[in-house]
DOTI-288447 format. One record per residue (C-alpha): residue number from 1; x, y, z; residue in three letters. Coordinates in Angstrom, 2 decimals. Example, Ala and Ser with C-alpha at 12.3 -4.5 7.8 and 13.67 -1.06 7.14 Angstrom:
<sites>
1	12.30	-4.50	7.80	ALA
2	13.67	-1.06	7.14	SER
</sites>
This chain:
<sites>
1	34.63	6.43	25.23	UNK
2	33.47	3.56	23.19	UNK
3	33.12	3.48	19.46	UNK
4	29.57	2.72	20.24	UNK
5	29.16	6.60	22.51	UNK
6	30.83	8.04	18.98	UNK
7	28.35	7.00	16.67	UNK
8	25.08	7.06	19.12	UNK
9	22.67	9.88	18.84	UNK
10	22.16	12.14	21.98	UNK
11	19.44	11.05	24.31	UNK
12	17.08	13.92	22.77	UNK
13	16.98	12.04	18.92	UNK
14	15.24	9.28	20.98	UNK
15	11.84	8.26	19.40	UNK
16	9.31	6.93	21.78	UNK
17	9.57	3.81	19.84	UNK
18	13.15	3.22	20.56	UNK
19	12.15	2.53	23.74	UNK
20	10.34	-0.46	22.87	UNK
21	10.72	-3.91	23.87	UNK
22	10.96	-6.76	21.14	UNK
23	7.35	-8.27	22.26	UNK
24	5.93	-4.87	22.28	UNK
25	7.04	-4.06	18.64	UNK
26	5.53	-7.55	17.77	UNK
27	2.42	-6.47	19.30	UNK
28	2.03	-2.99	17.57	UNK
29	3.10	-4.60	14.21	UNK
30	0.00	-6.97	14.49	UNK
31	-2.44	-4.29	15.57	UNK
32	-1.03	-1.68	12.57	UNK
33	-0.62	-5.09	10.25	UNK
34	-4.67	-5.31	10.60	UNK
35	-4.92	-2.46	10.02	UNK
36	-3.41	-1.67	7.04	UNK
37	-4.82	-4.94	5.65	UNK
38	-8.19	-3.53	5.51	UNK
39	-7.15	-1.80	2.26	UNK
40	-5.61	-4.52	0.35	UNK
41	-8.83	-7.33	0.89	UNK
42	-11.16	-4.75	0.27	UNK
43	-9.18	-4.10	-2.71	UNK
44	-8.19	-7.94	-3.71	UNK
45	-10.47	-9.91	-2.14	UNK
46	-13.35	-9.92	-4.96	UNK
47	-11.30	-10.23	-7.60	UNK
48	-11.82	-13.77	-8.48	UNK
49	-15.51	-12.93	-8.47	UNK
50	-14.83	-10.15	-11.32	UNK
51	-16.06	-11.89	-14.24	UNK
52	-19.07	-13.77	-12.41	UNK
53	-20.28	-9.91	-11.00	UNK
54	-19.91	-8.93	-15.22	UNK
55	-22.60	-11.84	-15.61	UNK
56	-24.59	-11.41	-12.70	UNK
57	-24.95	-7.49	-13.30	UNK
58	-25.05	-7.90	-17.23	UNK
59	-22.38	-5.38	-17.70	UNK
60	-19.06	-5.21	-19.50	UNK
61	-15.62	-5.71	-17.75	UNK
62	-14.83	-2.44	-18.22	UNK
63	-17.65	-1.55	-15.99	UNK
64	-16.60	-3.56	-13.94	UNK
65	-12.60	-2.86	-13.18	UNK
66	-14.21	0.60	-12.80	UNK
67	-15.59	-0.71	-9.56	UNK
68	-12.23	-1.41	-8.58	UNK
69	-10.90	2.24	-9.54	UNK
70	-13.65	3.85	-7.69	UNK
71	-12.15	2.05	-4.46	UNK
72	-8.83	3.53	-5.40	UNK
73	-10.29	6.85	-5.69	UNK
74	-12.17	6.92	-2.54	UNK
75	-8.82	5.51	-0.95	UNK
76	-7.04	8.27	-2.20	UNK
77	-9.74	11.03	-1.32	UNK
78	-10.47	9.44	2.30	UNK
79	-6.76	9.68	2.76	UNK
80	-6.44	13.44	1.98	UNK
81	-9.27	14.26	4.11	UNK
82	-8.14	12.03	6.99	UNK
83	-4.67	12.58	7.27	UNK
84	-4.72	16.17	8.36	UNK
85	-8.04	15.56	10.67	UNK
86	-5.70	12.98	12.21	UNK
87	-3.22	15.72	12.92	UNK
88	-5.20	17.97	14.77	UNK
89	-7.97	15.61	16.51	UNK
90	-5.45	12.77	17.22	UNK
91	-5.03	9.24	15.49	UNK
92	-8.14	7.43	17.27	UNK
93	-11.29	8.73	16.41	UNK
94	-10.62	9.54	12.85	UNK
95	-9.50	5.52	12.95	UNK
96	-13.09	4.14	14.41	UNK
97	-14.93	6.78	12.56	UNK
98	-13.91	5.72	9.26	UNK
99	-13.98	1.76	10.39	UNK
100	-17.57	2.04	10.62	UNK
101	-18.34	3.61	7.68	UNK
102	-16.20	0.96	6.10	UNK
103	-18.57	-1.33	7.65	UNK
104	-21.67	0.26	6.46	UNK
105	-20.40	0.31	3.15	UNK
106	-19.43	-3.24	2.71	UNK
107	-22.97	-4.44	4.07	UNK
108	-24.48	-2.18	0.99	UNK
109	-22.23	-3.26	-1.32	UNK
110	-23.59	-6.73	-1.11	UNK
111	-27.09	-5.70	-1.58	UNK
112	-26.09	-3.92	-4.18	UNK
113	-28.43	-3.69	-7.37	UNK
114	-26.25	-2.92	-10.42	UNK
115	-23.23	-1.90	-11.41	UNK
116	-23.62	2.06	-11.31	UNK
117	-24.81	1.87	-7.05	UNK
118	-22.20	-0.98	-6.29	UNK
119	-19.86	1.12	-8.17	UNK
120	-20.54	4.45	-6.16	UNK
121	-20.92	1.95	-3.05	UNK
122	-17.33	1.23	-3.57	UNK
123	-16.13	4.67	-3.31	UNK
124	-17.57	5.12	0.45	UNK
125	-15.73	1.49	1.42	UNK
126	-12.56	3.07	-0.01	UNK
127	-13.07	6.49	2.26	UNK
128	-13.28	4.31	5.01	UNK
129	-10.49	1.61	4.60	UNK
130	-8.69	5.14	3.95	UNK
131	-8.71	6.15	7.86	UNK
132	-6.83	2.21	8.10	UNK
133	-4.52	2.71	5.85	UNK
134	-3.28	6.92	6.94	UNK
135	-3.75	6.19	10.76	UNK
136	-1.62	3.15	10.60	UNK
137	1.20	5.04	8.97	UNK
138	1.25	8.03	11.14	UNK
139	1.52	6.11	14.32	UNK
140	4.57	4.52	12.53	UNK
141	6.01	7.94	12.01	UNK
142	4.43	9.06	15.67	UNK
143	7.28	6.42	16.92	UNK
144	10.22	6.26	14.76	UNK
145	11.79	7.32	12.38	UNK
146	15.28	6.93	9.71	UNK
147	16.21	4.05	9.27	UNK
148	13.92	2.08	12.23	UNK
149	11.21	3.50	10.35	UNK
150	11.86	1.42	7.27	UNK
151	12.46	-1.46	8.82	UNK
152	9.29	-1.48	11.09	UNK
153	7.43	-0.49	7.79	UNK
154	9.37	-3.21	6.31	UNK
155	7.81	-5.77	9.13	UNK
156	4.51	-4.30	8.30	UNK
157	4.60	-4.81	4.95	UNK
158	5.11	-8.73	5.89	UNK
159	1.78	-9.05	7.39	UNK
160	0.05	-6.88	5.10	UNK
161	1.51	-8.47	2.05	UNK
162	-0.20	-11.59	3.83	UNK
163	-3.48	-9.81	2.81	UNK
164	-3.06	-9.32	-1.11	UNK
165	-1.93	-13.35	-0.81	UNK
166	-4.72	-14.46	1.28	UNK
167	-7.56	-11.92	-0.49	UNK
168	-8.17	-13.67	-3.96	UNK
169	-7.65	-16.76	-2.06	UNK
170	-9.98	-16.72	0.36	UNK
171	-12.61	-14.96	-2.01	UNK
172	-11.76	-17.80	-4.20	UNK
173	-13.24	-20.22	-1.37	UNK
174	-16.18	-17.97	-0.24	UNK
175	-17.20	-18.63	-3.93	UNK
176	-18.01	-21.98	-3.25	UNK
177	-20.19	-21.32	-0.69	UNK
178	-21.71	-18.09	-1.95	UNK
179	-22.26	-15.75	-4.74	UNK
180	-20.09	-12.67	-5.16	UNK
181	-22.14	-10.73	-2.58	UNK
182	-20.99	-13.34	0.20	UNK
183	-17.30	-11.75	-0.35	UNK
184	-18.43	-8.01	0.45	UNK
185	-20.43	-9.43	4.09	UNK
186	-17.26	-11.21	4.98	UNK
187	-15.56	-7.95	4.58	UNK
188	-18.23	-6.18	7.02	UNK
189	-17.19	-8.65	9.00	UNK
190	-13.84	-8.08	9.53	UNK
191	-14.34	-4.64	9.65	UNK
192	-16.74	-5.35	12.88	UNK
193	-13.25	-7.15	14.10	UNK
194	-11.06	-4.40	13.03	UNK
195	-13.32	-1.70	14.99	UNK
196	-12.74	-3.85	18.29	UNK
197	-8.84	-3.87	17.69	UNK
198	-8.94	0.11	16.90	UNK
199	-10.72	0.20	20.08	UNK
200	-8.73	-1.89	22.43	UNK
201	-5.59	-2.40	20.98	UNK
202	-4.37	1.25	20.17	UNK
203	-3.90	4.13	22.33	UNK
204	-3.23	7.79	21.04	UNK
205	0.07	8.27	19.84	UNK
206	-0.23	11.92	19.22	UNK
207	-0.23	13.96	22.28	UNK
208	-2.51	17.40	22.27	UNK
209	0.99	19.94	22.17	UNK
210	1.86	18.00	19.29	UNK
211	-0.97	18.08	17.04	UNK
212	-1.43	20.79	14.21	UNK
213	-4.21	23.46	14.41	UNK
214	-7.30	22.49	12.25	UNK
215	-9.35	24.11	9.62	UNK
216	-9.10	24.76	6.12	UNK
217	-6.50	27.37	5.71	UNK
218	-3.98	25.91	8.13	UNK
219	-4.31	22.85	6.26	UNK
220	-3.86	24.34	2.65	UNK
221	-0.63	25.97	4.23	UNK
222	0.64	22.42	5.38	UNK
223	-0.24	20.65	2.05	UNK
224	1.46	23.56	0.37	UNK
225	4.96	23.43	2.43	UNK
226	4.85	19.62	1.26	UNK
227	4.66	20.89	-2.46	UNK
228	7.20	22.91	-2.09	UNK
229	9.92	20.41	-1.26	UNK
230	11.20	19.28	-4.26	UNK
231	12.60	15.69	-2.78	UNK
232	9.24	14.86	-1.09	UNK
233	7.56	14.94	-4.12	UNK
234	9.68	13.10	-6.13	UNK
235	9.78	10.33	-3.49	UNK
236	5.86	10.66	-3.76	UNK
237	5.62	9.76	-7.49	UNK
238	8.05	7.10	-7.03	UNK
239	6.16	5.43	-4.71	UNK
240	2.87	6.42	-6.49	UNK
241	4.13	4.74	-9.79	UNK
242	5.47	2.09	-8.25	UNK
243	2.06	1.07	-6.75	UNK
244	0.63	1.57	-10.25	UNK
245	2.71	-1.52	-11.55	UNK
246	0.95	-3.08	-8.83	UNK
247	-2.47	-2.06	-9.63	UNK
248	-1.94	-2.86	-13.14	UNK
249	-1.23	-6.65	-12.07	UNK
250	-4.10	-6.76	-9.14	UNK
251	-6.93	-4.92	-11.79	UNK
252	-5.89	-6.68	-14.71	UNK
253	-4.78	-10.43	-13.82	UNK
254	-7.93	-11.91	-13.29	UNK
255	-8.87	-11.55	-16.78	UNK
256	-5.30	-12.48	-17.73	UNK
257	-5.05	-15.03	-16.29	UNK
258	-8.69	-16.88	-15.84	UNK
259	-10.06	-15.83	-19.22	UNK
260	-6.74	-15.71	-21.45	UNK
261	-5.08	-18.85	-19.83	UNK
262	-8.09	-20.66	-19.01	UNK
263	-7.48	-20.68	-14.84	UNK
264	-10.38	-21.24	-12.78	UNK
265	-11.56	-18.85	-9.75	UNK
266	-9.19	-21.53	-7.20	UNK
267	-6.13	-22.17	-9.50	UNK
268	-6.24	-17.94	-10.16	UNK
269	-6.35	-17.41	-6.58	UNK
270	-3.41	-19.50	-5.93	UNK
271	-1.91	-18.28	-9.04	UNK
272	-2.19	-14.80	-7.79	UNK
273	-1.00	-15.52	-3.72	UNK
274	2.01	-17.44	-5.11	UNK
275	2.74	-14.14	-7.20	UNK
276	3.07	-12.10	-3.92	UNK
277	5.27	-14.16	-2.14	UNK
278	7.85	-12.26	-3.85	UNK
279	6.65	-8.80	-2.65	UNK
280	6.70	-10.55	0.98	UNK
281	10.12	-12.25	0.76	UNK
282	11.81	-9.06	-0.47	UNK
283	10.05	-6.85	2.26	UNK
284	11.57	-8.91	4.84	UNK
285	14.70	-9.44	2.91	UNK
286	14.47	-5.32	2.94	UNK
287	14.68	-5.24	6.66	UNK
288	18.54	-7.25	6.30	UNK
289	19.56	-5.23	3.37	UNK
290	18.98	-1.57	5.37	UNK
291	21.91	-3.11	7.81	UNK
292	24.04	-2.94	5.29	UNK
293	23.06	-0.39	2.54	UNK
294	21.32	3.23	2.80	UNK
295	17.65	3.15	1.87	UNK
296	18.29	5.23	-1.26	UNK
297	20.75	2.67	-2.77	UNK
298	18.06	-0.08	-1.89	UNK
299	15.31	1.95	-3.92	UNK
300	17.83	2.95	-6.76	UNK
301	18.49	-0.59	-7.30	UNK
302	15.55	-2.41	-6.86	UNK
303	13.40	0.18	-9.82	UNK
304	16.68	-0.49	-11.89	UNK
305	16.15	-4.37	-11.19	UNK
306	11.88	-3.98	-12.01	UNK
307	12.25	-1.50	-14.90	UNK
308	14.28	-4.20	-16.84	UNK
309	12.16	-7.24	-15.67	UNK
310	8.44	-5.13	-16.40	UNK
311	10.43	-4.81	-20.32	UNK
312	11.00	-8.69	-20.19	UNK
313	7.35	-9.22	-18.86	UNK
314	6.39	-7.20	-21.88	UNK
315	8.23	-9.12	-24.22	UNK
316	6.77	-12.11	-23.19	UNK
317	3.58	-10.98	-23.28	UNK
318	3.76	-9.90	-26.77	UNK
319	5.58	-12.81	-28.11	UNK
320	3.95	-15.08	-26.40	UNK
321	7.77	-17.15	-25.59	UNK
322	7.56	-19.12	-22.54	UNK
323	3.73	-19.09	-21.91	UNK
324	2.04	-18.60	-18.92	UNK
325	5.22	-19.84	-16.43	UNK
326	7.68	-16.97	-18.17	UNK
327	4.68	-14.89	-17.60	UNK
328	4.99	-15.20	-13.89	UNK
329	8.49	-15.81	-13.58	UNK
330	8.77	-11.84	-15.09	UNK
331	5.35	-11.00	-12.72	UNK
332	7.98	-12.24	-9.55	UNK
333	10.43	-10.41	-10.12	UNK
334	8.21	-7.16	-10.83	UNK
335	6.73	-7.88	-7.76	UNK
336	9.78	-8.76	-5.63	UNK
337	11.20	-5.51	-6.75	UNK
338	8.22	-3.28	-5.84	UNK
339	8.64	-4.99	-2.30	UNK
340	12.04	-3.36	-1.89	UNK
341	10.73	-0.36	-3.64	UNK
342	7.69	0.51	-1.66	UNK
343	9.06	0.35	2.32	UNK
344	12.22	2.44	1.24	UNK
345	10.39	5.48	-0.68	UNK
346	7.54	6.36	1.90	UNK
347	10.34	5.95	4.96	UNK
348	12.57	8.40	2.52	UNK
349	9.48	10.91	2.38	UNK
350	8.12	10.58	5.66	UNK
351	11.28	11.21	7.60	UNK
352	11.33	15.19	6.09	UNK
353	8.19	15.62	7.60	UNK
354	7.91	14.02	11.08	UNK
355	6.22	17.11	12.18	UNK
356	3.33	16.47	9.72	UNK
357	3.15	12.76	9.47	UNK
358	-0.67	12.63	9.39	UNK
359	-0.63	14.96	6.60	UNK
360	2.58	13.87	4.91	UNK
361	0.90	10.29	4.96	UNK
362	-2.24	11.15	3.59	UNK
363	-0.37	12.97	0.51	UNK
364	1.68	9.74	0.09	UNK
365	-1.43	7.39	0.22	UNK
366	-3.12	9.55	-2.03	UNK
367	-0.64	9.63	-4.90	UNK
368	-0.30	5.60	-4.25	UNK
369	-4.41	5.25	-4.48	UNK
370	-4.83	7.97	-6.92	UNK
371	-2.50	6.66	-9.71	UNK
372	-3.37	3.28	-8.92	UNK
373	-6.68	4.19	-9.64	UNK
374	-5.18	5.61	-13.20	UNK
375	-3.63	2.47	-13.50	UNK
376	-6.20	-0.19	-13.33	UNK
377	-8.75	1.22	-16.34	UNK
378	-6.04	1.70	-18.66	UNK
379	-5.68	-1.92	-18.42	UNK
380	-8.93	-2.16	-19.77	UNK
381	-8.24	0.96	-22.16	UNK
382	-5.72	-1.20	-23.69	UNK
383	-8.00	-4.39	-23.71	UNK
384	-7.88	-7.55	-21.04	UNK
385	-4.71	-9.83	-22.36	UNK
386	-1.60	-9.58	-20.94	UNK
387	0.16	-7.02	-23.77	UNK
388	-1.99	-4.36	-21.78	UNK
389	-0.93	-5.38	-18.43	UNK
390	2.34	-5.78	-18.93	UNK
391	2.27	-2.57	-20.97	UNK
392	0.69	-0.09	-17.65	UNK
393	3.26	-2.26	-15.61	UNK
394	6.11	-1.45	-17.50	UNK
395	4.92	2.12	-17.72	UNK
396	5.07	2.33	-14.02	UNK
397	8.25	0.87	-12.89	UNK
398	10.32	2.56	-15.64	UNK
399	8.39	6.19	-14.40	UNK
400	8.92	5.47	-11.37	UNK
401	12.98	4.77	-11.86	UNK
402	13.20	8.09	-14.17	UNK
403	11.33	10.31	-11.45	UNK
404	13.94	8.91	-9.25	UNK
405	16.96	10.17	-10.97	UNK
406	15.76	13.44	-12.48	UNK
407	13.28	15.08	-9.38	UNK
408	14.85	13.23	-6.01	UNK
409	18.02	12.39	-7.15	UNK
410	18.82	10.25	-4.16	UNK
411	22.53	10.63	-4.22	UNK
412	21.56	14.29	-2.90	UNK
413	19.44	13.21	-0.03	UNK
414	20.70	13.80	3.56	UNK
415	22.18	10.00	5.50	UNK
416	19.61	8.52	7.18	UNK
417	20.53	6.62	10.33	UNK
418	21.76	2.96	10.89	UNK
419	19.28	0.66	12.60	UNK
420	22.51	-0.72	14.79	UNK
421	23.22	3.19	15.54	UNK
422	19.67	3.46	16.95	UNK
423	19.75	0.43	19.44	UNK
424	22.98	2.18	20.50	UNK
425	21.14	4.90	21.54	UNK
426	18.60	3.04	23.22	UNK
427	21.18	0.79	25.22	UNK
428	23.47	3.91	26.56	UNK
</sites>
């Protein structure tokens, strides 16, 4: 016996996508990277047009960053609704349903008349980038789990972090070509491509003696066995709160930065994609570290790392030291941290409930969506500088590091298994 046989799983804790070659993990990460994107440009991608839609719609920019909550809510709501359809009908046809709504929704938006209808408007685009965003992460969870889930979601995470970096940056260049309402056709658009890849590109991945029975009671049971555990929960606020921080930054940093530094729509757009390559490089960097170190120490230490840097970015913002680069330099780190932070808490949660992942995914989006969409108005509670970003930022990361410790206490949580033990499996 080889110390390999000693430490491999037996055949049965196979997941189907152990059995996966390297190009076909490449090719499900693209299909699930697109579509998890959907939620991130819908989210991102007008938000160097925020202050020209204030102008255009003669309304405040309060009324405005409420345009971008009411995509957070319908995010959050879409995903609550979807998540348990998608365990009982399979992961498909909630997918295409909700892509074309998505679609109809972003052709309204840009025919939009004021702020109140492209406000409402924005809540149906969020319900359907929701059935993106749930599907994608059951199908993970359909296919793997432990450890190899954190790393594919890891992998994910690189080519949907590609979307908040690309979003304000390529609505930053429609803007020279069109008005704000171009940005919202170019996201019909891509929903029109998204459809095709739901369509061709992924096949059910929950078979019929697996799914849950529907219906309204059945489903009030299954959301209420989630309640009940205690760890699940926790790991659901952290990850909630940690998205908040993020919110904070995306809802509040074009005024920030374009109206209290002075940026224009193509410097903030770079501004903001150069932001995110620390959320990228530490998502990849993620995927080395869970070789090495268990998923809870990863998330332990990386909220440690962003609660102190979100209390530097607040000093600098009130002090003003440093200017706009020790600004950033604090926004990085925040951001690198939340990278770490955000693959290792939903793999944490999700692996308690593979029986339920539709379900347990749609809880875990919602809390992400539905304090994000808390997040982004206080930002314009507290007023547009960067003392109230940094403030809701700060808020978050240091929330999310005490839910942590005092509800999940991760030192209690069971071992989750090596990504080295699970190719062992697959090879013997």
């Amino acid at each position: 016996m080889t110390a390999a046989d000693t430490v491999a799983a037996p055949p049965a804790a196979l997941m189907p996508g152990d059995l996966m070659t390297r190009r076909q993990r490449l090719r499900l990460i693209l299909v699930l990277g697109s579509l998890i994107a959907v939620g991130p440009l819908t989210i991102d991608m007008y938000l160097p047009a925020l202050p020209a839609i204030v102008d255009d719609l003669a309304t405040s920019s309060a009324a405005v960053q409420l345009t971008l909550t009411g995509t957070l809510i319908g995010l959050a709501l879409g995903q609550l609704l979807i998540g348990p359809l998608s365990d009982a009908v399979g992961r498909r046809k909630p997918l295409i349903a909700g892509t074309a709504l998505h679609i109809v929704a972003s052709v309204c938006c840009a025919l939009a008349p004021n702020i109140a209808v492209l406000g409402a408007l924005r809540v149906v685009q969020g319900l359907g980038a929701a059935a993106a965003a749930v599907i994608a992460m059951a199908v993970v969870r359909d296919l793997f789990s432990g450890s190899s889930f954190a790393q594919l979601l890891s992998r994910l995470l690189l080519v949907m972090g590609a979307a908040p970096v690309l979003a304000p940056t390529l609505g930053s260049e429609l803007l020279r070509w069109t008005q704000w309402r171009g940005v919202f056709a170019a996201l019909a658009v891509f929903g029109v491509l998204l459809l095709l890849i739901a369509i061709l590109g992924l096949p059910e991945t929950l078979p019929p003696l697996r799914r849950q029975r529907g219906g309204v009671v059945p489903t009030v049971r299954l959301y209420g066995s989630l309640l009940r555990d205690r760890a699940f929960v926790g790991l659901v606020l952290v990850a909630g709160l940690a998205m908040a921080a993020l919110f904070a930054y995306v809802g509040g940093s074009s005024f920030v930065l374009q109206g209290q530094y002075g940026l224009d729509e193509q410097q903030f757009g770079l501004a903001f994609g150069a932001g995110a390559i620390g959320l990228i490089a530490a998502t990849q960097a993620n995927v080395r570290l869970l070789r090495r170190y268990s998923p809870q120490r990863i998330l332990f230490t990386a909220l440690l790392v962003g609660s102190a840097a979100s209390l530097v970015l607040l000093g600098f913002a009130a002090t003003g030291i440093g200017g706009l680069p020790a600004l950033l330099a604090a926004l990085w780190v925040v951001l690198a941290t939340a990278g770490l932070a955000l693959p290792n808490a939903p793999a944490l949660a999700l692996t308690r409930h593979g029986e339920a992942a539709g379900t347990a995914s749609a809880l875990l989006g919602a809390a992400q969506f539905g304090i994000g969409a808390v997040a982004a108005p206080l930002v314009g509670v507290f007023g547009t500088g960067a003392m109230a970003m940094a403030l809701v930022i700060a808020g978050g990361m240091v929330s999310a590091l005490v839910v942590l410790l005092l509800v999940v206490r991760p030192g209690r949580l069971p071992a989750m298994q090596p990504e080295t033990e699970t190719m062992a499996v697959a090879v013997h």
